[in-house]
N, CA, C and O atoms as CSV, one atom per row, in Angstrom:
chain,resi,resn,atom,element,x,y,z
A,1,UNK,N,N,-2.649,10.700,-26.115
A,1,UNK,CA,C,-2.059,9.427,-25.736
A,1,UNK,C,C,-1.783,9.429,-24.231
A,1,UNK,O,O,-1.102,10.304,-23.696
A,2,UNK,N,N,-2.275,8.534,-23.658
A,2,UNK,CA,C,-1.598,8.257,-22.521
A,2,UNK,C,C,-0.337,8.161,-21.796
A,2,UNK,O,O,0.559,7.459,-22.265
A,3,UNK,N,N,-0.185,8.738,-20.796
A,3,UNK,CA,C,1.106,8.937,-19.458
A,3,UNK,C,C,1.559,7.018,-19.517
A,3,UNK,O,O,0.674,6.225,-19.195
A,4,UNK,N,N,2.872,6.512,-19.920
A,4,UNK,CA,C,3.121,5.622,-19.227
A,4,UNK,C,C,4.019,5.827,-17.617
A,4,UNK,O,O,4.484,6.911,-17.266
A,5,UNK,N,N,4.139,4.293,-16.629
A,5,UNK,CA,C,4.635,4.829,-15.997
A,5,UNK,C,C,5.446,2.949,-15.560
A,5,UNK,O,O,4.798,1.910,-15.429
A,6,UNK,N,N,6.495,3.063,-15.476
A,6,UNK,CA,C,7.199,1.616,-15.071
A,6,UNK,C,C,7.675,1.747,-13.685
A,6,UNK,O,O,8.569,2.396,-13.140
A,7,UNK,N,N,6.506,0.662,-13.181
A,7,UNK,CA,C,6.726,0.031,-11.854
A,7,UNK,C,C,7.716,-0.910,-12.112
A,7,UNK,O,O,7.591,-1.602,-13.122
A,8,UNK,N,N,8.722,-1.071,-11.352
A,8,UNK,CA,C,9.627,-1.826,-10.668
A,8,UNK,C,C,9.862,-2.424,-8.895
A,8,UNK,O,O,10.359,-1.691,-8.040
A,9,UNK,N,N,9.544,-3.410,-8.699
A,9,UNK,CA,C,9.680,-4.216,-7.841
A,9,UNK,C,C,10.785,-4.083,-7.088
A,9,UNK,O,O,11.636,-4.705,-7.723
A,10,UNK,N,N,11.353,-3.595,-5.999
A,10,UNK,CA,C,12.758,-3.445,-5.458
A,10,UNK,C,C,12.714,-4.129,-4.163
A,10,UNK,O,O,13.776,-4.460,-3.636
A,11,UNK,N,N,11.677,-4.354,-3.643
A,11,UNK,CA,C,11.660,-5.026,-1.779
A,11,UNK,C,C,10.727,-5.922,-1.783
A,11,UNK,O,O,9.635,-5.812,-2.340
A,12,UNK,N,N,11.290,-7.225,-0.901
A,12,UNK,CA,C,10.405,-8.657,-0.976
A,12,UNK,C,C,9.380,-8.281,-0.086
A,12,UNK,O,O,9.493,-7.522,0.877
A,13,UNK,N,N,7.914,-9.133,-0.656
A,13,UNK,CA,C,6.616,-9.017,0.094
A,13,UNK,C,C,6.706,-10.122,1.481
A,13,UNK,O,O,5.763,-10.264,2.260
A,14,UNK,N,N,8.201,-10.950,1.624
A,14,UNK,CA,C,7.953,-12.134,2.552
A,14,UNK,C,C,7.748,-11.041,4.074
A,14,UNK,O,O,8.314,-9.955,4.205
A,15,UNK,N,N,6.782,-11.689,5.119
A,15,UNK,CA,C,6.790,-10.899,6.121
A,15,UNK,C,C,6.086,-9.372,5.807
A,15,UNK,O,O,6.447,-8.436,6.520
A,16,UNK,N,N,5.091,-9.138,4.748
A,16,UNK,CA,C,4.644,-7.821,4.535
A,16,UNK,C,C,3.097,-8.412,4.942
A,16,UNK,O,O,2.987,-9.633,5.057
A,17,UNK,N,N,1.859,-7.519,5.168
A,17,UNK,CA,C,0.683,-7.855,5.860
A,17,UNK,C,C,-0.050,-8.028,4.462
A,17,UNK,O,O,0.229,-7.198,3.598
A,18,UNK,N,N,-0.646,-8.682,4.264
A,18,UNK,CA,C,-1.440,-9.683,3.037
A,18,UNK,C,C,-1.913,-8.437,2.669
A,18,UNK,O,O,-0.866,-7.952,2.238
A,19,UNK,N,N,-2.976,-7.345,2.498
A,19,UNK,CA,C,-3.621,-6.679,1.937
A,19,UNK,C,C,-2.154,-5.999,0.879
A,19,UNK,O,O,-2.293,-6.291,-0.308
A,20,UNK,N,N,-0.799,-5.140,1.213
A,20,UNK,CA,C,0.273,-5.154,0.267
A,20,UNK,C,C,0.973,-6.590,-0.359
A,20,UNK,O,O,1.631,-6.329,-1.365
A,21,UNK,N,N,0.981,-7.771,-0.065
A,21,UNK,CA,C,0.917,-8.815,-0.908
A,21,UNK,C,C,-0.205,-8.880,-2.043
A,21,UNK,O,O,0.054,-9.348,-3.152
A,22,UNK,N,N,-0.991,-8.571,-1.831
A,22,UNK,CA,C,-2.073,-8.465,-2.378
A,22,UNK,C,C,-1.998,-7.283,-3.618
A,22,UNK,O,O,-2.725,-7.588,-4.563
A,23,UNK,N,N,-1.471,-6.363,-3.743
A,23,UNK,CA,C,-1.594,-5.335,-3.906
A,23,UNK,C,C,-0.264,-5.344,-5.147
A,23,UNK,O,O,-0.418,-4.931,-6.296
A,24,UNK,N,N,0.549,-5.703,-4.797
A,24,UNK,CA,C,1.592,-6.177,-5.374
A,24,UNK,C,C,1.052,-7.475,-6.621
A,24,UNK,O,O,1.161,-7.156,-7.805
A,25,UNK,N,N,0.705,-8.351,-6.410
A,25,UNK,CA,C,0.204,-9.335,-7.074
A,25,UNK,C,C,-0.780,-8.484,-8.087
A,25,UNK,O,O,-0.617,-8.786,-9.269
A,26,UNK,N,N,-1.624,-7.625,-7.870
A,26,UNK,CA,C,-2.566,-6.860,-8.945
A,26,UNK,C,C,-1.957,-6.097,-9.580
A,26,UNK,O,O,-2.547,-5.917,-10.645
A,27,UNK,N,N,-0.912,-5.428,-9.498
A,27,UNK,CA,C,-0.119,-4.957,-10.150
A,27,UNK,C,C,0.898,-5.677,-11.338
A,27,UNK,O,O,1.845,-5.071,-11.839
A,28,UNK,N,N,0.722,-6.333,-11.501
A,28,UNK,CA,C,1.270,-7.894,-11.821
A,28,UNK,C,C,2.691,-8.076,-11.630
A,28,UNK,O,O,3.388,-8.744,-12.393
A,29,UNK,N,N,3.245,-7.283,-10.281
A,29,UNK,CA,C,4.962,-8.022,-10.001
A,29,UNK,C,C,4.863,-9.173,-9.408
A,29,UNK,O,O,3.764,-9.728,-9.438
A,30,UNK,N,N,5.884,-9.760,-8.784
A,30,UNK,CA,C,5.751,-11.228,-8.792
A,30,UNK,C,C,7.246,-11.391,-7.695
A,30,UNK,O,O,7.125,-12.340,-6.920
A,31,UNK,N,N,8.290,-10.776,-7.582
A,31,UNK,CA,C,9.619,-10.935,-7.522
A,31,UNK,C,C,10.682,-9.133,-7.555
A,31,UNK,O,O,10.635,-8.239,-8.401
A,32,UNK,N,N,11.327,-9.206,-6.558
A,32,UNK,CA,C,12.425,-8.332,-6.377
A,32,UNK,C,C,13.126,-7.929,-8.588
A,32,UNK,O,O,13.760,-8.530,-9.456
A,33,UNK,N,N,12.716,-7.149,-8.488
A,33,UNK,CA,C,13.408,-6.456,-10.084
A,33,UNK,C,C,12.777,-6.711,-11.175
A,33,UNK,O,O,13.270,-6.540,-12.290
A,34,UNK,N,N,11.480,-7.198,-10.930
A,34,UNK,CA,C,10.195,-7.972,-11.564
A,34,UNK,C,C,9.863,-6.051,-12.206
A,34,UNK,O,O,10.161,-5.288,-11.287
A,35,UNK,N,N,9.414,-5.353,-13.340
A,35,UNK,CA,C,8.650,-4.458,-13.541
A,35,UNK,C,C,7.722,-4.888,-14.693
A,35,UNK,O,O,7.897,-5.880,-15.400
A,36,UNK,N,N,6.667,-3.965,-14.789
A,36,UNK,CA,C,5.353,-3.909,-15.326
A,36,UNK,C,C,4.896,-2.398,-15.965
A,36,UNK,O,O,4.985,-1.324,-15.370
A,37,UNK,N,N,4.608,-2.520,-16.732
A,37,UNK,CA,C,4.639,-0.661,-17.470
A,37,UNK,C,C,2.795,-0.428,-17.836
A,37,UNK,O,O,2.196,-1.069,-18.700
A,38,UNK,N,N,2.324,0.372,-17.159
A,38,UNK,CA,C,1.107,0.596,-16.888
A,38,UNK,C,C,0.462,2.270,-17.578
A,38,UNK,O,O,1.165,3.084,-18.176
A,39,UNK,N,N,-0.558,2.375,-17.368
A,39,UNK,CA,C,-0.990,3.794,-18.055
A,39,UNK,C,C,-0.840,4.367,-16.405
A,39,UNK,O,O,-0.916,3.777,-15.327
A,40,UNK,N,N,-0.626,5.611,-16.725
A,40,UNK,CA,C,-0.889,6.481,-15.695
A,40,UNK,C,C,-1.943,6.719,-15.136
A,40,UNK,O,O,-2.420,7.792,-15.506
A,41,UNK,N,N,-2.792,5.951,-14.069
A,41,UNK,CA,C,-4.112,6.983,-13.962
A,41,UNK,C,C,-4.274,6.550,-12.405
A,41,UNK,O,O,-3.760,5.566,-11.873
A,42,UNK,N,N,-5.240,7.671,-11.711
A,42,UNK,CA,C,-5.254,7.387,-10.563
A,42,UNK,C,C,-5.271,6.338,-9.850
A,42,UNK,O,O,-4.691,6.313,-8.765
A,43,UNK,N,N,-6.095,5.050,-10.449
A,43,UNK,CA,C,-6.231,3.862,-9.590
A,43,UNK,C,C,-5.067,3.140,-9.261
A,43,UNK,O,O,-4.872,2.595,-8.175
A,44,UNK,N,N,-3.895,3.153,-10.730
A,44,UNK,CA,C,-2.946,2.756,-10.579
A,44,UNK,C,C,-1.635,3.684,-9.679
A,44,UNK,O,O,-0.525,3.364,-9.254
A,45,UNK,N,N,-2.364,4.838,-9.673
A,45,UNK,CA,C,-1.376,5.495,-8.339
A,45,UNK,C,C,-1.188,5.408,-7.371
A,45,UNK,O,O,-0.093,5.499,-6.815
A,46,UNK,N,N,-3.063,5.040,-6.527
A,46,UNK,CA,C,-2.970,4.978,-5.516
A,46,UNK,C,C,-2.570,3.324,-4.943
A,46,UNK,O,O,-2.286,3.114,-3.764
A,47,UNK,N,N,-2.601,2.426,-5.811
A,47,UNK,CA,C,-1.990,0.835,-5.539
A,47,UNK,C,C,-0.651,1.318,-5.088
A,47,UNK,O,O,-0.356,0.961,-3.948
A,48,UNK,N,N,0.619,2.374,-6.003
A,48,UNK,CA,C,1.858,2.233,-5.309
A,48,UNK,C,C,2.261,3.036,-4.541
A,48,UNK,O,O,3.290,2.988,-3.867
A,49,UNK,N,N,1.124,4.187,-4.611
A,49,UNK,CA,C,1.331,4.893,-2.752
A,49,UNK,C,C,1.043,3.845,-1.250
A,49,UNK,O,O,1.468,4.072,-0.117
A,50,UNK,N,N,0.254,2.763,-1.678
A,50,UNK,CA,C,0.480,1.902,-0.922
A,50,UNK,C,C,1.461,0.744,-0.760
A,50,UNK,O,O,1.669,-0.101,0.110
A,51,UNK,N,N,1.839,0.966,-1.626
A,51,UNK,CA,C,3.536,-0.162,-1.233
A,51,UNK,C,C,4.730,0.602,-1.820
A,51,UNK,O,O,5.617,0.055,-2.475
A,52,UNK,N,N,4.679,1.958,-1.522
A,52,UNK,CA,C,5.906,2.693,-1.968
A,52,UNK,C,C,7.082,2.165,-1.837
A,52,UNK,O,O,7.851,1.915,-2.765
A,53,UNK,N,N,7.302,1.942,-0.500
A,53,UNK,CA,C,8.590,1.371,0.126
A,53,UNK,C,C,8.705,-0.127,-0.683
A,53,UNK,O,O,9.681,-0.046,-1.428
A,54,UNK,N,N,8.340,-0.880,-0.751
A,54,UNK,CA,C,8.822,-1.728,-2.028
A,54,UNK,C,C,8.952,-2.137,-3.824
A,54,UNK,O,O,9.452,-3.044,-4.489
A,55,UNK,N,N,8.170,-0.858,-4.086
A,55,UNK,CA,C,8.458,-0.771,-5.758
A,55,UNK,C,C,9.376,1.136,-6.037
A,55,UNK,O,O,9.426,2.253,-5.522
A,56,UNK,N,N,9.862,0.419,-7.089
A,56,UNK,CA,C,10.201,2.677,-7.783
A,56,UNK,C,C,9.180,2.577,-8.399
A,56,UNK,O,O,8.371,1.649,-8.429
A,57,UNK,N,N,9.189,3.724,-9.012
A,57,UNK,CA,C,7.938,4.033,-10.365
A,57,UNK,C,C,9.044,5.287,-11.269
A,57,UNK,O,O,9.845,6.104,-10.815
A,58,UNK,N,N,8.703,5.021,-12.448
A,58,UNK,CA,C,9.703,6.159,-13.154
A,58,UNK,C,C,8.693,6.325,-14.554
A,58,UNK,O,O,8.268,5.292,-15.073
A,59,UNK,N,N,8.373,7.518,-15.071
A,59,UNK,CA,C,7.602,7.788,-15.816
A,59,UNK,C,C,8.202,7.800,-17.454
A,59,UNK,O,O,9.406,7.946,-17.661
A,60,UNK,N,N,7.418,7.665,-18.342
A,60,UNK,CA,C,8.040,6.886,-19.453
A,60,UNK,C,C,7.784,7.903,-20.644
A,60,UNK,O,O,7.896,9.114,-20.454
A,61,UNK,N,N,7.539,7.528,-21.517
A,61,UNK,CA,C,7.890,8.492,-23.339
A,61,UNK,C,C,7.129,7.290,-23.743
A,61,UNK,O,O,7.711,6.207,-23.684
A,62,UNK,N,N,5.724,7.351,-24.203
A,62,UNK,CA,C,5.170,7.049,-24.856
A,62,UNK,C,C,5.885,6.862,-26.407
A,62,UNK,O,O,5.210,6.458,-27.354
């Protein structure tokens, strides 16, 4: 079974450079405290090594 892992949204994209707006939106947050619970796998890792500073990530129990 798959690694879950819950992204949470903590810092607004207003004033952030479109490619992390962007990036954020594929992830499907939307809003400050907005989270989304995803499988663990690389592609989805490397989306929130790129907007670290505005989401947590906390790993889950399947």
């Amino acid at each position: 079974m798959a690694k879950k892992i819950k992204i949470t949204q903590v810092g607004s994209v207003i004033d952030r450079p479109v490619p992390q707006k962007l990036t954020i939106k594929a992830l499907g947050l939307n809003r400050p405290n907005h989270f989304v619970v995803h499988n663990d796998t690389p592609q989805i890792r490397g989306m929130v090594k790129k907007v670290h500073h505005l989401v947590k990530v906390e790993e889950i129990e399947a």
